[in-house]
C-alpha positions as a Markdown table, in Angstrom:
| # | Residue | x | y | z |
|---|---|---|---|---|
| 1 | Unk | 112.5 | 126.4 | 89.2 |
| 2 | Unk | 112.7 | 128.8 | 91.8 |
| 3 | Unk | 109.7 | 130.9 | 90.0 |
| 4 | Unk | 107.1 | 127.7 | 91.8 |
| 5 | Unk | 109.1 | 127.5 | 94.7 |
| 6 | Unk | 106.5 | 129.5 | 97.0 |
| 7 | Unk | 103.1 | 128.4 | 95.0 |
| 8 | Unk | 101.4 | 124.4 | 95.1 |
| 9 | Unk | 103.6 | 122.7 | 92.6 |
| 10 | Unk | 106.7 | 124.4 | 94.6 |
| 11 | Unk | 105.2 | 123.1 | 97.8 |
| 12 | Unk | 104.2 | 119.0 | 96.0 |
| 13 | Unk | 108.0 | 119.1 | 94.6 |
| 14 | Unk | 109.5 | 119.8 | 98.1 |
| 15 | Unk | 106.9 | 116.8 | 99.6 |
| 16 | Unk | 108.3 | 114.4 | 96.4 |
| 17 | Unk | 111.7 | 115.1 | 97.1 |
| 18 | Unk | 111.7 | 114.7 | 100.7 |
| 19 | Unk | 109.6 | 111.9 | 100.7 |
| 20 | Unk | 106.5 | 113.7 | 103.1 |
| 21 | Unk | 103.9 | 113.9 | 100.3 |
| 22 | Unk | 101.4 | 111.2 | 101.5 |
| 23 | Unk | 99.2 | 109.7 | 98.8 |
| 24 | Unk | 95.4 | 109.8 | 100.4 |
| 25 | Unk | 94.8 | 106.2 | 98.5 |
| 26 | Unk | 96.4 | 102.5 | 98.4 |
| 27 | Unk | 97.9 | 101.8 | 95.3 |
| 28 | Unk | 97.0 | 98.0 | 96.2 |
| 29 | Unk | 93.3 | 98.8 | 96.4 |
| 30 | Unk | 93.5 | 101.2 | 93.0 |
| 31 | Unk | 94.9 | 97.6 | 91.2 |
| 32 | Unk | 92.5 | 95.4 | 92.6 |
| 33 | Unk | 89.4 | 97.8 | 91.5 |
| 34 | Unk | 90.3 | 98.1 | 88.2 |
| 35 | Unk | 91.0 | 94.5 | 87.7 |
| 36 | Unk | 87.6 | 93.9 | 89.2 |
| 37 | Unk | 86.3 | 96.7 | 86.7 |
| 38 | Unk | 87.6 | 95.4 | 84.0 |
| 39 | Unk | 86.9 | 91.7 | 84.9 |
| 40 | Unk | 83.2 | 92.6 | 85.3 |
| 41 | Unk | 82.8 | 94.1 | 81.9 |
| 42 | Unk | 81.6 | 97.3 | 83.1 |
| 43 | Unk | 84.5 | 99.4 | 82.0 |
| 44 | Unk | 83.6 | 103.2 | 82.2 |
| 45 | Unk | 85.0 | 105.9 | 80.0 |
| 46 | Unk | 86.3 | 107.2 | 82.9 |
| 47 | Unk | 87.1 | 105.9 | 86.5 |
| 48 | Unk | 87.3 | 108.4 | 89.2 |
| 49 | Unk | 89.1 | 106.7 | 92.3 |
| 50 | Unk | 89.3 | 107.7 | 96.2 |
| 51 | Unk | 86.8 | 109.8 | 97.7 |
| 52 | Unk | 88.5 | 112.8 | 96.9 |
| 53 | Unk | 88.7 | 112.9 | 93.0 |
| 54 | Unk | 85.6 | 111.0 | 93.1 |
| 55 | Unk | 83.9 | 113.9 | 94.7 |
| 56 | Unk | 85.7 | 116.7 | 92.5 |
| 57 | Unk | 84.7 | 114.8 | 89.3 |
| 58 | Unk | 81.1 | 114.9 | 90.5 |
| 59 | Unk | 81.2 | 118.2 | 91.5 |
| 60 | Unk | 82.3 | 119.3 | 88.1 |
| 61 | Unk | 79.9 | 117.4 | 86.3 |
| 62 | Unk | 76.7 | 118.6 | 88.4 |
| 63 | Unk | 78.2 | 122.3 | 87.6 |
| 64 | Unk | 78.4 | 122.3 | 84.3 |
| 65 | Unk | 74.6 | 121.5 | 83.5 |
| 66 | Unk | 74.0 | 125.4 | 85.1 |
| 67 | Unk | 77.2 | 126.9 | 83.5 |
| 68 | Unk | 76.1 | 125.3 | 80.2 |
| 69 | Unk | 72.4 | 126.7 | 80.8 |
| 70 | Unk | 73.9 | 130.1 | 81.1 |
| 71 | Unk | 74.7 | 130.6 | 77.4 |
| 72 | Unk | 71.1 | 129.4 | 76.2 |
| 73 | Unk | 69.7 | 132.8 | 75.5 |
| 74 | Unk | 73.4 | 133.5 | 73.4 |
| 75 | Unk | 73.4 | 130.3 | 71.4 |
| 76 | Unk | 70.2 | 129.8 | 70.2 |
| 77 | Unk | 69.6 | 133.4 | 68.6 |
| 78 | Unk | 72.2 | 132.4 | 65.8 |
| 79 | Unk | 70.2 | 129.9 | 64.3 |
| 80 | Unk | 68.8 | 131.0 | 60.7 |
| 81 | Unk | 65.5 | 131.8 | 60.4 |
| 82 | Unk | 64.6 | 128.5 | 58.0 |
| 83 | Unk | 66.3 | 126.3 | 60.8 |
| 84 | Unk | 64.4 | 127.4 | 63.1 |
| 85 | Unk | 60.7 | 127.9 | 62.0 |
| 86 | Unk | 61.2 | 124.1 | 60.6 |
| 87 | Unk | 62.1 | 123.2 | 64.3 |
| 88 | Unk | 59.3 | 124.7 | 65.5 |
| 89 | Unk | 57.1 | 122.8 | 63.3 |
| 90 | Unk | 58.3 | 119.8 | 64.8 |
């Protein structure tokens, strides 16, 4: 579509087609660790492989603690009164 062809999917479509898009990890290696995963009995919801998605999916997650923090003073306002006075009993 020639609306991508000058934007990141326009640029990975050109590197599929002519075969210079270079995978950062070995497919091999991506197998053998999740038969080894799954062998081990340790099988995680989710399995971020390579160093690169690795550090993006930890990046996220450490951010969202803050971005979630950020809403505290809207979302705890609309709790009714009898909610909230019996949870401050507690």
């Amino acid at each position: 579509m020639p609306e991508y062809a000058a934007t990141p999917a326009g640029e990975t479509r050109r590197a599929l087609t002519d075969v210079t898009f270079v995978l950062p990890d070995a497919p091999e290696k991506i197998i053998q660790a999740v038969i080894d995963l799954v062998d081990s009995g340790a099988t995680p919801l989710r399995l971020p492989l390579g160093s690169d998605t690795y550090d993006g999916s930890r990046a996220s997650l450490t951010a969202r603690p803050a971005e979630h923090d950020a809403h505290r003073d809207t979302a705890y306002p609309v709790v009714s009164e009898e909610i909230g006075a019996a949870y401050e009993q507690r």
